[in-house]
N, C-alpha and C positions, 0 to 999 in steps of 0.2 A: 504494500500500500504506500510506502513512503516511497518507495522508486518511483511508482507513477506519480505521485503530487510531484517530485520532485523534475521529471522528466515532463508534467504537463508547464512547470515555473518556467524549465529551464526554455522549452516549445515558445511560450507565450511572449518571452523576453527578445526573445529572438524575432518572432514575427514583427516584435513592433519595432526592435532594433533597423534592420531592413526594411520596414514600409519608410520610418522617418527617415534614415540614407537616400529609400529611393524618391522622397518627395524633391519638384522639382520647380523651384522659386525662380524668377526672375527678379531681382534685386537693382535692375537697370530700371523695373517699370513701379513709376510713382503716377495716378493720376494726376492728372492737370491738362496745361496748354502747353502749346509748343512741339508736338509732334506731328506725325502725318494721317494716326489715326481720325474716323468721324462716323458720327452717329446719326441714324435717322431715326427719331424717335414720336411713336404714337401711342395716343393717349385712349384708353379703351373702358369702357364700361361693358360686362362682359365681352361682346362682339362688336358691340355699335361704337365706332371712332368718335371721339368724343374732339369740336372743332370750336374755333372762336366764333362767336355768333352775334352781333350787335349787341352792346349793352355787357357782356360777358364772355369777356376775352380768357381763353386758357392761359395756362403759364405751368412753365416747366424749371422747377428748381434742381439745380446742382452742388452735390458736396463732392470733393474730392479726396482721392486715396482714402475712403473707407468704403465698407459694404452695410454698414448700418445707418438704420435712420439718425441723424445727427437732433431731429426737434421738427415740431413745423411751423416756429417761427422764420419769417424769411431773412432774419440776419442768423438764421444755423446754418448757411448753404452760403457756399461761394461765389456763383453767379445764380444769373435766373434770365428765364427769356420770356417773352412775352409774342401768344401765336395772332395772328390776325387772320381775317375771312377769309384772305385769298389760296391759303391752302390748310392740310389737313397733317400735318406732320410739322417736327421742331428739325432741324436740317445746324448737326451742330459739328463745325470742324473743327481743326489742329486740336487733337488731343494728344495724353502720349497714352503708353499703354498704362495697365493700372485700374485700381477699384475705382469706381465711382457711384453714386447713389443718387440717384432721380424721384423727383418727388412732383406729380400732376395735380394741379388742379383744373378742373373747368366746369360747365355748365351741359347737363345733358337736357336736351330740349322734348327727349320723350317723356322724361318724367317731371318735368322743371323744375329738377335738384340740383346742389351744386355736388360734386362728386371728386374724391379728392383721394390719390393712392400712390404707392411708390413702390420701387425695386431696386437691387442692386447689381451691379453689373460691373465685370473686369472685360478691361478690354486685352486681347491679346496681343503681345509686342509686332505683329504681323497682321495683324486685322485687317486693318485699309477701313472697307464701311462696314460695317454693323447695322443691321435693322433690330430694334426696342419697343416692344407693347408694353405700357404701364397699364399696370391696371389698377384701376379707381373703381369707386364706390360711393355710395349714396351717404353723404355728412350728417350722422345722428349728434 
């Protein structure tokens, strides 16, 4: 009995020795600006694109190099953009690679709620464009 506890320690020591060896970090990539990565990024309530609409313009907040929500006041976030009528998507360039955490708000006109949700998202040192569904939800 003690051989196996001691052959299942020694097993368990080992798998996790080699998973963490073999994890594989990038240490060149910090979000932010300045690289050649870029995002197109749409804002969804379940399926239905959630777009700027008179009176109630979307906007799309950015925190960088992390994957968690940082708050959602909008001095928790780095930048922010703000979408207008004439398209349906935030069209965001020079990034570098790295975490980044997006945060939606807008107006859904089927339900005429304002609906607000986030994700986080790394981009890969090689990426180029990226396409981003956030998905928001109905403001209780």
């Amino acid at each position: 009995m003690k051989n196996r506890i001691t052959f299942t320690g020694i097993t368990l020591f080992i798998m996790i020795t080699l998973t963490m060896a073999c994890r594989k970090e990038n240490d060149n990539c910090k979000g932010g600006t300045g690289g050649d990565n870029s995002m197109m990024v749409y804002l969804k309530h379940h399926s239905k694109l959630i777009t700027a609409v008179p009176g109630h313009a979307d906007t799309l907040f950015i925190k960088y190099d992390t994957n968690e929500l940082p708050g959602e006041d909008p001095s928790d976030f780095d930048t922010f953009y703000v979408g207008d009528t004439l398209t349906d998507h935030f069209m965001i360039t020079g990034l570098n690679c790295g975490d980044y955490y997006l945060f939606g708000a807008g107006w859904d006109t089927s339900i005429t709620q304002r609906v607000k949700g986030g994700i986080p998202v790394t981009i890969d040192d090689d990426a180029g464009q990226i396409t981003v569904n956030v998905p928001v939800t109905e403001v209780h």
